[in-house]
C-alpha positions in Angstrom: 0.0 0.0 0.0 0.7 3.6 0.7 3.8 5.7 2.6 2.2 6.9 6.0 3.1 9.5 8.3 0.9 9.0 11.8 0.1 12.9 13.7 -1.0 12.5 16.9 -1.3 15.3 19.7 -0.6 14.2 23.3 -1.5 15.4 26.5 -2.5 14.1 29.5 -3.7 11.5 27.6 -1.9 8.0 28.6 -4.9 6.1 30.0 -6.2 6.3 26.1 -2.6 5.4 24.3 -2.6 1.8 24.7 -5.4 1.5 22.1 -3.6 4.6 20.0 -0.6 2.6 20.2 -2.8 -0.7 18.8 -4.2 0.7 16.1 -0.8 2.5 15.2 0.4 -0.9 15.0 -2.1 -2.4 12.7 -1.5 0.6 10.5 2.3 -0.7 10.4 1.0 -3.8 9.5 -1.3 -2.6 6.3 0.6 0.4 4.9 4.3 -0.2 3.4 6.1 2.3 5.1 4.6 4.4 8.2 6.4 6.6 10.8 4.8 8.3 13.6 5.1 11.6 14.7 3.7 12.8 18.6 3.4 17.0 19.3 3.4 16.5 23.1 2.7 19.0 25.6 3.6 18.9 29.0 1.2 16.4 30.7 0.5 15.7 34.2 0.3 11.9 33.9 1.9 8.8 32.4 1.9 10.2 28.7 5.3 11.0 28.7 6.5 7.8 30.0 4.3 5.6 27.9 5.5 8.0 24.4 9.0 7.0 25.4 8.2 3.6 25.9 6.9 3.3 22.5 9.4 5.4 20.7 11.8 2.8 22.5 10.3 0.0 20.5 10.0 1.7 17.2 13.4 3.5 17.7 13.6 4.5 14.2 9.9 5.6 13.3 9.0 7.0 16.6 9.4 10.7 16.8 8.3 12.7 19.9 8.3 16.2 19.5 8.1 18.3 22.8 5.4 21.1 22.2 4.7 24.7 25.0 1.3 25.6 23.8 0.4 28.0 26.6 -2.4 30.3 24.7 -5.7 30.9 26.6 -7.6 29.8 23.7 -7.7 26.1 23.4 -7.7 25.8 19.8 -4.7 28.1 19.4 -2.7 25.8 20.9 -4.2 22.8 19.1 -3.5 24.0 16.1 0.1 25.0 17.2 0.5 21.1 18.0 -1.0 20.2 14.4 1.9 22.6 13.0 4.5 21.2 14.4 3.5 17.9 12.9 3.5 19.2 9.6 6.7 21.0 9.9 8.5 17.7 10.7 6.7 16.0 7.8 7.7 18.7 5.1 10.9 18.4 6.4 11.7 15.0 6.9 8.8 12.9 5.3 8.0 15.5 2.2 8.0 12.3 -0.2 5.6 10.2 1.7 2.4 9.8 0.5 -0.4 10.4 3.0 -0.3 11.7 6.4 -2.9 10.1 8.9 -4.2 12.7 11.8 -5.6 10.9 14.6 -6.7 12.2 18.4 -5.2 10.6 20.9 -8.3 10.6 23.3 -11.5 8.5 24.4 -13.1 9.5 20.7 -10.9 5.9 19.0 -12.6 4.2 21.1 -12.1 0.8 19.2 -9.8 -1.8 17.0 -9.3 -0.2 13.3 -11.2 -2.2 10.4 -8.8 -3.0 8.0 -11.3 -3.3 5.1 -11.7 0.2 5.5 -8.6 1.7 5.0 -8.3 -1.0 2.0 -11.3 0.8 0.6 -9.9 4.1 1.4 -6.9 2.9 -0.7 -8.5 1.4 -3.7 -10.0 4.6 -4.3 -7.2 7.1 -4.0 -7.8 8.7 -7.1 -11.3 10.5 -5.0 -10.2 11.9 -2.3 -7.5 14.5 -1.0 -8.3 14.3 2.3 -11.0 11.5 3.7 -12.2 11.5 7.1 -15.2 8.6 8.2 -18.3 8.1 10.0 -18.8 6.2 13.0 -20.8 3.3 14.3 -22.1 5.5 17.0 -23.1 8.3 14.7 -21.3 12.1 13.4 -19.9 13.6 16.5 -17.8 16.4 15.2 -20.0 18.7 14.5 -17.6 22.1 14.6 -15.0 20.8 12.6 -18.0 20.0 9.4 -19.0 22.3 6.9 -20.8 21.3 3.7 -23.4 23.1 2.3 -25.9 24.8 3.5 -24.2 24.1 7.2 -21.0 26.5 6.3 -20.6 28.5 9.4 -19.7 27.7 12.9 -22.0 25.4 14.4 -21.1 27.3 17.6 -22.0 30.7 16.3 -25.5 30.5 17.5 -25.7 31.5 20.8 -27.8 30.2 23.1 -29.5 28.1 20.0 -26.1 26.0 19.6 -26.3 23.8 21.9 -29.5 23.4 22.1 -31.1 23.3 18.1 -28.3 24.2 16.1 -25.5 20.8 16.5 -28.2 18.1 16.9 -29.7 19.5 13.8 -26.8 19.3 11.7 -25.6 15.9 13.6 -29.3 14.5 13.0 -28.4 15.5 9.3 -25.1 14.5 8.5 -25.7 10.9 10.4 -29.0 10.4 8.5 -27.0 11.3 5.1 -24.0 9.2 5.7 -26.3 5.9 6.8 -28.2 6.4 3.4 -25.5 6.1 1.4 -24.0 3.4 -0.2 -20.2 2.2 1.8 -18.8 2.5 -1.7 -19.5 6.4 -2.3 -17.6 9.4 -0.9 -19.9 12.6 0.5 -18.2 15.7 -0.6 -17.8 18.4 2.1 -15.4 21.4 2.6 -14.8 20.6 6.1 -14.5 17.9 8.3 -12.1 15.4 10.5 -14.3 13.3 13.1 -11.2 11.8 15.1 -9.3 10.7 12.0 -8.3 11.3 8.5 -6.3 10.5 5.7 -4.7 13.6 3.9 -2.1 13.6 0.2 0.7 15.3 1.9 1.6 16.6 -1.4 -1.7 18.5 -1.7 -1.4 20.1 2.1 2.3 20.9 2.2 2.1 24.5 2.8 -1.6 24.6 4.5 -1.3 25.7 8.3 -3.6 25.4 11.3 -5.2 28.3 13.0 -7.3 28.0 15.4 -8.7 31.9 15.8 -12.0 32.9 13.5 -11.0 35.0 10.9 -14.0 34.1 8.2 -15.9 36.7 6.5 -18.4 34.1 5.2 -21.1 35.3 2.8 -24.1 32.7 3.6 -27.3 31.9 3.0 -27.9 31.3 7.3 -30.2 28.1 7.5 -31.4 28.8 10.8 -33.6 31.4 12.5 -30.8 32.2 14.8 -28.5 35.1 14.7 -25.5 34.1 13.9 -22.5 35.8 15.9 -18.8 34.0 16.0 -16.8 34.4 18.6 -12.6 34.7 18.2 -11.3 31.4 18.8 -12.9 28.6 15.5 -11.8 24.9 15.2 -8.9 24.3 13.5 -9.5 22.1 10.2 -12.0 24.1 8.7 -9.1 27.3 8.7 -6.5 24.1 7.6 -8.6 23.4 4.4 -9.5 27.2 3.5 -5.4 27.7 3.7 -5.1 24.5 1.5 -7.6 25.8 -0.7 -5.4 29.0 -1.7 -3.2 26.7 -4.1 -5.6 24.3 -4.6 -9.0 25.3 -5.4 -10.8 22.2 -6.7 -9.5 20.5 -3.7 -11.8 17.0 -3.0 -12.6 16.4 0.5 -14.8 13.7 1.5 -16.5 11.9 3.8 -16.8 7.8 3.7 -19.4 6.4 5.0 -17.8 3.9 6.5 -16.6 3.1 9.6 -12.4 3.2 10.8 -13.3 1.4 14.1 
């Protein structure tokens, strides 16, 4: 198969990276050639100690890169962490194929399904980037856009919570369940926990995890819609990736990594 760089951001996160670690490893076993790269941030548990442990192991495709994301805003700092991946990629791993982002946390909650990634493979040719559904239903809802859901899903106020994200998670899980496994849903935004990315096609797109939109929309809701500063970072990664390639192709599979 395929040349694959693993992202991961850690911390405080070592009671989920035994399964991380697991599924890392059955990615070793279906792709060709993979090497891992960890952004870790100071952590007051056993993260540290278990990312040694495993670099130990894999001594020469286990990079751990110390990260001092200190910004107030949360996603500022995550996107910091996503950069730093990237950097090391387009410096040391610029030929590689595909880069796989993946959370560290409680949301890969499970053992990988091979079959697929092997689908995810045999159709290369339609997708840039490809993120998945879940078993357990669409959970991440701020990182989606697709059309006519372009805007924050957080932008809403009060009505966010409450109307706004089950609306657009009741729609996205309904359209992904109707679909046939085969097809790819074409969005503009979206991650879910995990996703496959041409490393080629997002060499020079950075994260940013501040709200610097002026979006021209058609708003679906009844709701005012008023962003705040901070925004989730992929939806900023693919507008950035969009500025040298336009007709980028990012997709959704309906099927299921785990």
């Amino acid at each position: 198969m395929k040349q694959l760089v693993i992202g991961g951001c850690v911390k405080n996160v070592g009671r989920y990276l035994p399964q991380i670690f697991r599924n890392i490893d059955f990615l070793r076993e279906w792709f060709s050639d993979v090497k891992v790269v960890f952004a870790y941030d100071q952590s007051f548990d056993d993260t540290l100690v278990k990312l040694r442990y495993y670099q130990y192991k894999h001594q020469h495709d286990v990079e751990v890169i110390p990260c001092h994301n200190n910004h107030r805003i949360r996603t500022v700092n995550i996107a910091s962490a996503r950069n730093t991946i990237m950097g090391y990629i387009n410096k040391y791993y610029s030929t590689y194929e595909l880069v796989c982002f993946l959370d560290c946390d409680d949301i890969i909650s499970g053992d990988f399904i091979r079959e697929t990634f092997e689908h995810a493979i045999a159709n290369y040719s339609k997708w840039d980037a490809l993120s998945f559904h879940r078993r357990r239903g669409y959970y991440d809802i701020w990182a989606l856009r697709y059309d006519p859901y372009l805007a924050s899903c957080w932008g809403f106020g009060e009505y966010s919570r409450s109307h706004v994200v089950q609306h657009i998670q009741c729609d996205i899980t309904s359209r992904l369940n109707g679909m046939n496994l085969e097809d790819f849903l074409p969005v503009e935004s979206a991650f879910n926990g995990i996703g496959l990315f041409k490393i080629e096609k997002f060499k020079e797109a950075r994260f940013d995890g501040m709200y610097h939109h002026n979006i021209n929309f058609v708003n679906p809701f009844n709701y005012e819609y008023s962003p705040s500063n901070d925004d989730c970072e992929w939806p900023n990664f693919y507008e950035n990736a969009r500025k040298k390639q336009s007709d980028l192709k990012v997709m959704i599979s309906p099927m299921s990594p785990y």
